[in-house]
N, C-alpha and C positions, 0 to 999 in steps of 0.2 A: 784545889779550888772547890768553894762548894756552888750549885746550880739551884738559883733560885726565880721565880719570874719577878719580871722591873716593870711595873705597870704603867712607866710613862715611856717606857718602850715597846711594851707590847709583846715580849715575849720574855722568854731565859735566858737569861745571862749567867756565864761559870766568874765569880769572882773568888781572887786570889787573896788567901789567908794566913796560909802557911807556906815556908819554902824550906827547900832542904838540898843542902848542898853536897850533891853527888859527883866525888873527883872519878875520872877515870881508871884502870885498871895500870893503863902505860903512865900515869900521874903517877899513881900508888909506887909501883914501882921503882919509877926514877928517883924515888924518894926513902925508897926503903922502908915503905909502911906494910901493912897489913891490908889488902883493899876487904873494902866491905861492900857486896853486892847491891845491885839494882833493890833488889825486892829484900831486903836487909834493910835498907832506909825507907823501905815504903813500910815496912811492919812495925819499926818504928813512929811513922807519922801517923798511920792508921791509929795505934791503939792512944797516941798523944792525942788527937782527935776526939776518938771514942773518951778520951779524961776528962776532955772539957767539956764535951755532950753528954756526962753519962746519963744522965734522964732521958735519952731523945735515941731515937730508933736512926740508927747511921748508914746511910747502903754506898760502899765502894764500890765505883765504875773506874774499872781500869783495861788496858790494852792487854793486847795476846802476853805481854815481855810480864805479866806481872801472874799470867796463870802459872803457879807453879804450889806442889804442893805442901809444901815446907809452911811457904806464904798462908796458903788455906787455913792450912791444922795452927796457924800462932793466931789468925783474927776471927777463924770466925766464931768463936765463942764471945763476941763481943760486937761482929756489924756484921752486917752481910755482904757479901762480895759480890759482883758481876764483872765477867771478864769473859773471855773469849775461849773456846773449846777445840782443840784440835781435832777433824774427822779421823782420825787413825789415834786418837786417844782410848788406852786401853779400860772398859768398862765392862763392872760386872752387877750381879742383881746383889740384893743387900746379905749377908750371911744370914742364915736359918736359926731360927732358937732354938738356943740348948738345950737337950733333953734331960729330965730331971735324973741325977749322978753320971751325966757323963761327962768323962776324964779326959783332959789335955787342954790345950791352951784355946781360948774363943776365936771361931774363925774370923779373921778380918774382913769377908768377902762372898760373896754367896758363888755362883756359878755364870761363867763368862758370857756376857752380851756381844752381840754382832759390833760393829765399829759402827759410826754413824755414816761412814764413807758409804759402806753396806746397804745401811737402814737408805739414804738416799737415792744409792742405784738401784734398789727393788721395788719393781713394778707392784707390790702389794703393800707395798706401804699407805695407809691410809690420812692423806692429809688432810688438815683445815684452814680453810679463810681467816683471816684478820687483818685490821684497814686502822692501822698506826695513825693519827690524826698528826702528829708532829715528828716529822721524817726530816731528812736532810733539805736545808732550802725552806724549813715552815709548810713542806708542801704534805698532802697525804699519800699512803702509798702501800699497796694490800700487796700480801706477802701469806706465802700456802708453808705450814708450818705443821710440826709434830714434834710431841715433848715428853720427858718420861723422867724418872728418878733412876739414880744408877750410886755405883760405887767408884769411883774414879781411886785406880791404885798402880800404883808402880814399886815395882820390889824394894825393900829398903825405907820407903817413903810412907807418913801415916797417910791410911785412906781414908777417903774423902768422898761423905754422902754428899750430892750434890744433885739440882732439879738440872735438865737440859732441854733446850730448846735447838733445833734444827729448821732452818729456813732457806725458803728458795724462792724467788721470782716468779709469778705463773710469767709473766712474757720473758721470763729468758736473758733477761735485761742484766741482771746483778750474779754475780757472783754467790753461791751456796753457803752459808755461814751457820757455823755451830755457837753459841753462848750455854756459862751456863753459872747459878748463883747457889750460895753456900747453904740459902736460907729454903728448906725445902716447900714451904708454905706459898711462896707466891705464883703469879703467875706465868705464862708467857706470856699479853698483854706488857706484863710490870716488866719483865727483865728487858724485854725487847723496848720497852719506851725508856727504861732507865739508859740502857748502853745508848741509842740514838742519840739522849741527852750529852754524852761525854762528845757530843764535836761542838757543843759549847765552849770548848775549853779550847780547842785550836782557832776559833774565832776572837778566844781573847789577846793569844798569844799574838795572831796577825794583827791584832788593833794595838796592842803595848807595843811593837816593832814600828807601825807607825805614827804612832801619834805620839810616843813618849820615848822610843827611842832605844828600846832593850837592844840590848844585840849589836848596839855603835856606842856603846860608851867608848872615851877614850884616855881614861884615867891607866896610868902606870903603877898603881901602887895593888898588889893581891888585895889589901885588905878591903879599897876603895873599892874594889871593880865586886870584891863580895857584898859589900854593904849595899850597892848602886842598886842591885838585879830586884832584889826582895823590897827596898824602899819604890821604885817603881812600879813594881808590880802591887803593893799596896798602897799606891797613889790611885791606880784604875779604881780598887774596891769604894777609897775615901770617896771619890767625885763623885762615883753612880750611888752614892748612900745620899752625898751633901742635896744631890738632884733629886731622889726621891723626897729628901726632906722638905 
């Protein structure tokens, strides 16, 4: 879906563009295929996207199930990513420049960073204010926050420079959360407004369940019940286009 503001609405709306149909693992299976993971079809929606944007600067918001670094190292030479960061996710400083003639293979990583688990429970940690103007509900909502650039690496797996953002509630109210985006230039302002943005897209899902009906079709045929999900769901985008117009 992409998240754009509907000015006779008054705010953002996520409308649905593309759809991609992801069987399950026990589907796969029962079937004698080969499954193809979650984030396996998101890498290829992603870069189909970026194909048809290629002039246009593309920032993916996606959930915790999509932070994975495999997913990283295929898109982000081409959008930027935002997604969700585990506090006991392993992070290091960026590797050191090579010394001129010295021998062996370029370090992937510089030297290990605390967890953010860490950075959160230390009384010296030094936070800052920021007052998000469009929070859950439209409403505003300031959040004490600290951010840094790291190497995100797991053995095996390409590592992944990435900016990170760590926030917490001064009243206590919400839950601690780590994000963090591919693109090392922005900000936390951006990352932290962009991710907020993706519960646009669960606001659409509740509205195509009720008003159009995804989710009770009751056609018998596979191919009917695939064609159904994606024509529906770009039924929402036609009508809030037909009404702006």
């Amino acid at each position: 879906m992409v998240v754009v503001p509907i000015p006779w609405a008054g705010r953002r709306w996520a409308l649905p563009f593309l759809t991609v149909l992801a069987p399950s693992e026990r589907w796969s299976d029962a079937r004698g295929r080969r499954h193809k993971k979650l984030t396996d079809w998101a890498r290829q929606a992603i870069l189909q996207a970026k194909h048809w944007l290629a002039k246009r600067r593309v920032i993916i918001v996606a959930d915790s199930g999509f932070a994975a670094l495999d997913l990283i190292a295929a898109v982000r030479q081409h959008v930027c990513l935002v997604t969700r960061l585990r506090l006991d996710a392993s992070l290091f400083a960026p590797a050191p420049a090579r010394r001129p003639g010295q021998l062996g293979r370029p370090r992937l990583k510089g030297a290990r960073l605390p967890k953010l688990a860490a950075v959160l429970a230390d009384p010296g940690t030094v936070w800052s204010s920021i007052t998000l103007p469009e929070w859950y509900g439209g409403q505003q909502r300031t959040l004490e926050i600290v951010s840094g650039m790291a190497v995100w690496y797991h053995s095996g797996l390409p590592p992944a420079p990435i900016r990170w953002v760590l926030a917490r509630d001064p009243a206590g109210k919400l839950t601690p959360q780590a994000f963090l985006a591919t693109d090392l230039e922005t900000t936390p302002a951006e990352i932290l407004g962009w991710f907020v943005s993706r519960w646009r897209v669960e606001t659409t899902f509740q509205e195509v369940r009720a008003h159009l009906g995804v989710e009770t079709q009751r056609q018998w045929s596979d191919l009917a019940i695939a064609r159904t999900t994606p024509a529906l769901l770009g039924l929402f985008s036609l009508v809030t286009i037909w009404m702006h117009g």
